[in-house]
N, C-alpha and C positions, 0 to 999 in steps of 0.2 A: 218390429222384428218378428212376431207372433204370427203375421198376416201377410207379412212377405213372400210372393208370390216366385220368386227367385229362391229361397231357401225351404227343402224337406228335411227335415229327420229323421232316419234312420238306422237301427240296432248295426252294430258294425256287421254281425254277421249275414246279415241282409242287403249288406253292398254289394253290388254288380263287381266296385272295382276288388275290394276284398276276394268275391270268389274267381275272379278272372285273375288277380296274380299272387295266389295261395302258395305263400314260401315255402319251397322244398322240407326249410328245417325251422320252424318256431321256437323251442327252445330245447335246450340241452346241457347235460350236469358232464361236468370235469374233476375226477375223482386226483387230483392234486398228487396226492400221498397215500397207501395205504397205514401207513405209519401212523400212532398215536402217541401223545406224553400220559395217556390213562390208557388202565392195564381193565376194564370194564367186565365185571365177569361175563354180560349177557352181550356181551358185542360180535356180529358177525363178521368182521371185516377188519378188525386193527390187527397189525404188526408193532411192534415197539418202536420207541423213538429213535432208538441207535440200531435200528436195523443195516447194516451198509450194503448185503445184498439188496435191498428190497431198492436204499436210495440210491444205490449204482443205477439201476435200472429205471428210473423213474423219467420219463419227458424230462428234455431239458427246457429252460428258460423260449429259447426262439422256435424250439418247435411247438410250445404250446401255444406261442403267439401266432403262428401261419393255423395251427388249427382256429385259434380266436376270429382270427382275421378271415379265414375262406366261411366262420360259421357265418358272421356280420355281410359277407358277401350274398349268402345262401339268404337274409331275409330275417335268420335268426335276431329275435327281440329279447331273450333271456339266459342267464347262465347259469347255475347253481355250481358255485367250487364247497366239495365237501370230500372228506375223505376214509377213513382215518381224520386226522386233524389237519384240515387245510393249513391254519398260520404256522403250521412247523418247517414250510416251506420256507427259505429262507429269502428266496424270492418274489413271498405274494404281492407284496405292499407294489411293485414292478407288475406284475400279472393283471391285479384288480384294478389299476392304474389304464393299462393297455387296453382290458377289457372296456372299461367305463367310454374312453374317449372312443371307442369303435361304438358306441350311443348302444353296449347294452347294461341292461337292466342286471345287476350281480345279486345271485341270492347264495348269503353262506350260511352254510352248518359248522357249528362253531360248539365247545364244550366252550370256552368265553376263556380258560386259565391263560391262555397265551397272548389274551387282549393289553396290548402299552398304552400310555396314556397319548402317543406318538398315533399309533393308528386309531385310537378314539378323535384323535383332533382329525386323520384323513376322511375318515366315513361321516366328518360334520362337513369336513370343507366338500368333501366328493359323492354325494349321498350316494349311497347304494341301489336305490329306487326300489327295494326289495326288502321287506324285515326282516335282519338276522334273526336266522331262525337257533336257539341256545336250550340244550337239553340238559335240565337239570335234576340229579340223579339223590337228593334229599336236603333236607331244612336242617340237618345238625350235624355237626363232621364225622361223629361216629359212624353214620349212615351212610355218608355219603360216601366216604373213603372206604367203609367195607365191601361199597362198590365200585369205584373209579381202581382200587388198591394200589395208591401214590398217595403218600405221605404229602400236607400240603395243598390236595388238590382242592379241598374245601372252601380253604381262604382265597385261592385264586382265584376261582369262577366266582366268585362274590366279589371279587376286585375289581375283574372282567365286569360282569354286571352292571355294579356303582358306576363304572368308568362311560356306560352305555348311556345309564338313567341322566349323569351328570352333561354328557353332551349332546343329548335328546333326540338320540340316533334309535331309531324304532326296530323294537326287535320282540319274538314271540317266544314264550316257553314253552317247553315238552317235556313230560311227565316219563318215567319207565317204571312199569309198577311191580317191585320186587319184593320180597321177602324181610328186607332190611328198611324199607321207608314206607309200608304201607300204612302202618298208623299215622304217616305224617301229612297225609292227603289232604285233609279240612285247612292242615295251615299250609300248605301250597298252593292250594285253589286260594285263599283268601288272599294271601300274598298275590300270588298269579292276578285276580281282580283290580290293584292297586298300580298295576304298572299302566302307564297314560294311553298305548296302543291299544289295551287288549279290548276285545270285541266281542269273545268268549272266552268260553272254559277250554284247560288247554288240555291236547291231546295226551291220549300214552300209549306207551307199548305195553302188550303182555302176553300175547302168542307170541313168543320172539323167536326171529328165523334164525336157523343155521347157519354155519359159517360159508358164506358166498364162495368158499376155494374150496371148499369141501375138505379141508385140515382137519383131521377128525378126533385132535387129542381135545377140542374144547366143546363138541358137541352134545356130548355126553352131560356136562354140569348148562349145559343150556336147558338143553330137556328140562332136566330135573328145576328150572326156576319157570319154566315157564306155568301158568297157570291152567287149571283145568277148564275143559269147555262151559261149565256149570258155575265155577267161580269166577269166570269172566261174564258171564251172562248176569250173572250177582250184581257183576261192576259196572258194567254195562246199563242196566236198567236201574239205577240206585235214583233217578228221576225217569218213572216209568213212562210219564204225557210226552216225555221229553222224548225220550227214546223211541216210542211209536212215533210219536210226530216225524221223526227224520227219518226212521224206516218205513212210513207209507212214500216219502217223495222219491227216497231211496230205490224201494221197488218199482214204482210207476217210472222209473227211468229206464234201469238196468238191466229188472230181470229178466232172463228169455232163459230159449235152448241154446245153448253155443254150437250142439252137435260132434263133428271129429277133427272139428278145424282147432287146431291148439292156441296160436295168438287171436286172440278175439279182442282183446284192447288196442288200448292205442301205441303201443310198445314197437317202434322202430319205424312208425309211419309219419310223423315229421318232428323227431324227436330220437335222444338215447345217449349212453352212457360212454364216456371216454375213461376208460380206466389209465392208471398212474401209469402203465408203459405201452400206451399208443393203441389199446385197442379198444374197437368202438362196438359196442352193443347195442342191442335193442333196448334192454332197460340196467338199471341199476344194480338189481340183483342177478342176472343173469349172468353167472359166468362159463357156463359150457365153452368147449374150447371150441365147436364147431359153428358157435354162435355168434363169434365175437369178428371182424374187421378189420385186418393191421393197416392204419394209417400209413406207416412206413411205407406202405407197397400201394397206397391208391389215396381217396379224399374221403370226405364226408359225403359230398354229392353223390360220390359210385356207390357208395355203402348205401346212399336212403333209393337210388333209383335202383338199383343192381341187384345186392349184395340181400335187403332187407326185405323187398318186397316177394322174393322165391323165401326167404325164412317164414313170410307172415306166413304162407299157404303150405305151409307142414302141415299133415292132416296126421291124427293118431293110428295108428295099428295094433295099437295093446288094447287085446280082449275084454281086461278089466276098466280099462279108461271107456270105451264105445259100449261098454254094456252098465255104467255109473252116469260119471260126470259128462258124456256127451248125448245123456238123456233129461240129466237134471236143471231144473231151472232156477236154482239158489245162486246165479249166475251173480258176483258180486257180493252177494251175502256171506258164499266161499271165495275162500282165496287162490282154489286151485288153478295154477297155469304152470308153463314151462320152467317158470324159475323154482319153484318151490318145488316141483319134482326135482327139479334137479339138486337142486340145496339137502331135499329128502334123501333121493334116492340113486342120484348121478346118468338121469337119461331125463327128457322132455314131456313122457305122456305116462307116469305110475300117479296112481291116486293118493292123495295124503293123507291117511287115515284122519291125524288130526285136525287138518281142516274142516274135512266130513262132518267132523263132530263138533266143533265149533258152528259151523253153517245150520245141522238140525237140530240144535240145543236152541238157538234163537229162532228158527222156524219152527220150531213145535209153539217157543213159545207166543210167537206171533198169529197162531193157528193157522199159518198157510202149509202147514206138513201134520198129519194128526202123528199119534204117538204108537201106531203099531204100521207105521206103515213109513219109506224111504224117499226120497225128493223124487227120485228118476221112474218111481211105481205111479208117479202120478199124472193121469189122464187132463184131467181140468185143470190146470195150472194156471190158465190165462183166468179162467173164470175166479180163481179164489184170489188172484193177485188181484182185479178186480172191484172183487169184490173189502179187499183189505183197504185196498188205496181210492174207496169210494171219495169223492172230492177232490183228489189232485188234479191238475190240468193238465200230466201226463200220460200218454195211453203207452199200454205195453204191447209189444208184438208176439200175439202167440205162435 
């Protein structure tokens, strides 16, 4: 087989046929519900469970399947349903069913409290081909529930969990690192290590974004949880070899200039976000109203040929943006894009102070930014990036 003069191998991304019939849409997340049964104080996006505005208005059952069905038509290999709390849907166990046998791949985000032992037995018999992905918010109810603030939710997601562990359905955890659970981190990493999946340490949040509708009575105690750029940077490096290590491959990939073109990622080029009543985005957090796609009035196809590709080549006009962030090269390392102004500040191109400062607290201390001087003041950028990521087998473009 070795010497077989009939069979090559090679990386998929290096097929002929692969780059000759590059599906329109590869994968793409279906935000089910905004709705949650956790009341989460740092959460950008939940509406309560008994919302009835919110589930009057929500896709029904057959139109989420014609979008399922034209994504599986378009090439799409993946789904992610998250919401709010997807299983509050009273329809998913129907949904995830529809999706699977259309051969895609379903990844959920799940709090786990609304996991039965009914659909632990389905994600054994119909695997998901995707690890549930389960955010869990502390190790002792006190903590937990002065975050989720539901009574109860404690024991659930540990019910959830058990139910997972017990029918060997692979799934990952995430961390949010708060106020109320951050002594508890050495026994969730250890914990986190003992489940059969894990691979590594598991991720968290702690710059936490803004409310994605811009509903501005809950922004204000988000701020105030989130962590400063210098105590993330604490957290961040608590395994310092480790942390350079990922930040040399990191930068040898990503960094550049972006310039004044605003989407620079991959955000709405074969891929994006269906929100809970029919409209399609470029990414997840994006919800500008100008951004967004009503299904009702066209498909996924017109949105990724039409609709996304005139969004991608929005170019900035704001003074402050083309004289900052369309000079600077912490491309990646900041979070600044279109969604997070807008989440910030309610238009696509203001600068997010706090990003900034997030982005040069870890570039100072990686010496690719000195300490009296700003990302975008600097001339050599290719050279020092370079020079950091000596050894990787990635070149950056200066």
């Amino acid at each position: 087989m070795r010497n077989n003069p009939y069979i090559a191998k090679r990386a998929i991304n290096e097929a002929s046929l692969r780059k000759a019939n590059v599906p329109f849409l590869s994968r793409f997340d279906i935000e089910l519900t905004e709705r949650c049964n956790n009341n989460c104080i740092h959460c950008c996006i939940n509406l309560s469970a008994d919302n009835v505005n919110a589930r009057e208005k929500e896709l029904s059952t057959g139109r989420i399947k014609i979008i399922l069905k034209e994504a599986a038509s378009l090439g799409c290999l993946r789904v992610r349903f998250t919401g709010g709390e997807p299983l509050l849907r009273e329809d998913f166990e129907e949904l995830y069913i529809f999706a699977r046998k259309l051969g895609l791949k379903v990844l959920i985000f799940s709090n786990a409290t609304l996991l039965t032992p009914h659909l632990a037995e389905l994600f054994s018999r119909i695997l998901p081909l995707e690890k549930i992905e389960i955010t869990l918010y502390g190790m002792k109810k006190s903590s937990y529930e002065a975050i989720t603030r539901v009574n109860g939710s404690f024991a659930a997601a540990w019910r959830g969990i058990s139910l997972l562990l017990d029918h060997k359905i692979p799934f990952v955890v995430k961390g949010a690192l708060l106020p109320g659970n951050k002594d508890e981190i050495k026994e969730f990493e250890k914990w986190a290590g003992t489940i059969p999946w894990a691979d590594k340490s598991p991720p968290y949040s702690m710059f936490f974004d803004l409310r994605c509708r811009r509903d501005k009575g809950k922004n204000r105690s988000i701020k105030n949880l989130r962590l400063s750029p210098e105590e993330g940077l604490k957290f961040l490096t608590r395994s310092k070899d480790k942390y350079v290590k990922e930040m040399k491959e990191f930068c040898s990939k990503f960094m550049r200039l972006s310039g004044d073109k605003l989407f620079t990622c991959g955000s709405g080029s074969d891929g994006g976000c269906v929100d809970a009543y029919g409209y399609f985005y470029p990414c997840m957090m994006l919800k500008h109203p100008d951004t967004g796609y009503d299904l009702k009035k066209g498909s996924l196809k017109d949105a990724l040929t039409g609709f996304f590709p005139k969004l991608r080549e929005i170019r900035s006009t704001n003074p402050e943006y083309l004289k900052r962030c369309a000079k600077c090269f912490l491309k990646g390392l900041c979070e600044q894009c279109p969604a997070k102004s807008w989440i910030e500040h309610g238009n696509l191109d203001t600068p997010v102070e706090y990003l900034c400062e997030i982005a040069h607290v870890q570039a100072r201390f990686l010496a690719l930014v000195k300490d009296d001087e700003m990302a975008w003041e600097v001339k050599d950028w290719g050279g020092r990036i370079k020079k950091f990521t000596r050894g990787c087998n990635h070149g950056t473009k200066s």
